[in-house]
C-alpha positions in Angstrom: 19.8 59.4 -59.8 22.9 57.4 -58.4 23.9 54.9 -61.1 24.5 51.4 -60.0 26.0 49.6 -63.1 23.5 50.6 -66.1 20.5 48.5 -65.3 20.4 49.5 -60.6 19.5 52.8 -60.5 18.6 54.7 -57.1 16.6 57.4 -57.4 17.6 60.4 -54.9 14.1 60.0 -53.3 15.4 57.2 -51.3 18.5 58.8 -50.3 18.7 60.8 -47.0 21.6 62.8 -46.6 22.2 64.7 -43.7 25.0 67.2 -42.4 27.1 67.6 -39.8 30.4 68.6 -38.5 33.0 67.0 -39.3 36.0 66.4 -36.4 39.3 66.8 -36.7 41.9 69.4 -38.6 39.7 72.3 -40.4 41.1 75.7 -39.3 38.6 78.6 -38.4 35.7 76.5 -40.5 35.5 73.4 -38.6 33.1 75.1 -36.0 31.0 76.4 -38.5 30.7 74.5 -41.0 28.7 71.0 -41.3 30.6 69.3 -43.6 30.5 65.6 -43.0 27.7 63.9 -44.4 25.7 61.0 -43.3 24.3 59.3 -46.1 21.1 57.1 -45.3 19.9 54.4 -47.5 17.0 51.7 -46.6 18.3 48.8 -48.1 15.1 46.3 -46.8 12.1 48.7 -48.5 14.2 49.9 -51.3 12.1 49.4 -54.8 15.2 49.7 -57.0 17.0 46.8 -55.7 16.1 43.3 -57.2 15.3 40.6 -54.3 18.7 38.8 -54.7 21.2 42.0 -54.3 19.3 43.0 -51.1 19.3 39.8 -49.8 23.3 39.5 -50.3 23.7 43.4 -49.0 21.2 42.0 -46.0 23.3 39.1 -45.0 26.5 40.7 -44.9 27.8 41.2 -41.2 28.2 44.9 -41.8 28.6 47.1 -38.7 27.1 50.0 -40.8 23.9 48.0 -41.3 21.4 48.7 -38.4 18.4 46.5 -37.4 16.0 47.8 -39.4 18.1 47.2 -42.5 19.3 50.9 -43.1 22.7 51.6 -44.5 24.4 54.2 -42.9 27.6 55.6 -44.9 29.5 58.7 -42.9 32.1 60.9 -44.9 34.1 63.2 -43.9 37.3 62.5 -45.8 37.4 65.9 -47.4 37.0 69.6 -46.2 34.5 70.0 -49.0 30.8 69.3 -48.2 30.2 68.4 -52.2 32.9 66.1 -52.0 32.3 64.3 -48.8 29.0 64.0 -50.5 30.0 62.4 -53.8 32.4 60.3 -51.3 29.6 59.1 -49.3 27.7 57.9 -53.2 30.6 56.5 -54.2 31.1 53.8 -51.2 27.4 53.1 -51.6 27.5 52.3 -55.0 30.6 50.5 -54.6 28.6 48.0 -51.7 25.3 47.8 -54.1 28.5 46.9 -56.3 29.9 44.0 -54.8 26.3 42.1 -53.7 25.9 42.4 -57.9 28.6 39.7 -57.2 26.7 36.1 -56.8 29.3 34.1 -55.2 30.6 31.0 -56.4 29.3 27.8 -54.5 31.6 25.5 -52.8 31.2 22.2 -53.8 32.8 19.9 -50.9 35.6 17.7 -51.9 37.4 15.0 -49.9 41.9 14.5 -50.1 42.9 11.8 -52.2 44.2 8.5 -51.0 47.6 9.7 -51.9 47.5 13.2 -50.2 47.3 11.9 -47.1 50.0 9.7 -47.0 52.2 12.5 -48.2 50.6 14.3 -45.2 51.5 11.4 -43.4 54.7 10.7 -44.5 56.0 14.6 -44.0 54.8 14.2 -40.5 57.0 11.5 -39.8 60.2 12.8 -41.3 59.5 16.1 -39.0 59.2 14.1 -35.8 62.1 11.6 -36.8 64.3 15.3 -37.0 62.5 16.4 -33.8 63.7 13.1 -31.9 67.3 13.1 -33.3 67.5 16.5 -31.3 69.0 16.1 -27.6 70.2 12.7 -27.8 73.6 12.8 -26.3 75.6 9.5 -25.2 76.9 10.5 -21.2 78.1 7.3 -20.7 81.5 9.1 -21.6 82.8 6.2 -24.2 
């Protein structure tokens, strides 16, 4: 059971974890043994996740997400297998984490009268220093 934040739990029916080499650095065991994992979770038919968290997780433009709304975590931080595999729970617990989030809606507001003629105003002080620049007299008085 991967524990959410006390009241999302995932049960380890839903997770698919698979296994497979990892690249890079490993000595004499990198050819041999398979341990990356490739952790698998359907976010769009998952029972454990209320409707609003999977619509946030849904909505997020997530290069891990594929079509069919399947999370798709790959460790292979480690040399371990058991830790790449509490590595790969761990960052999905921390996404599930962050949709838990609802964000703050933006309410639309407009610059006061005054703001913009301080916007204004600075505008013109920074051209009238831009125009000083390069005048030169060559009349030779």
């Amino acid at each position: 059971m991967l524990d959410i934040d006390g009241r999302i739990q995932i049960g380890e029916d839903e997770l698919i974890e698979s296994f497979v080499r990892a690249g890079g650095p490993g000595g004499q065991n990198v050819n041999k043994v398979a341990s990356a994992v490739e952790l698998r979770f359907d976010v769009a038919r998952s029972p454990s996740l209320p409707e609003a968290v999977r619509e946030r997780v849904l909505s997020r433009r997530d290069r891990r997400m594929t079509a069919d709304g399947v999370l798709v975590i790959q460790a292979s931080r480690f040399r371990d297998q058991s830790k790449n595999r509490e590595d790969a729970r761990e960052r999905l617990a921390e996404i599930l984490r962050g949709a838990l989030h609802v964000p703050k809606a933006r309410i639309a507001t407009r610059p006061s009268r005054a703001a913009k003629a301080r916007r204004v105003d600075a505008k013109k002080s920074r051209g009238a220093i831009k125009q000083g620049r390069g005048r030169r007299d060559w009349s030779g008085d």
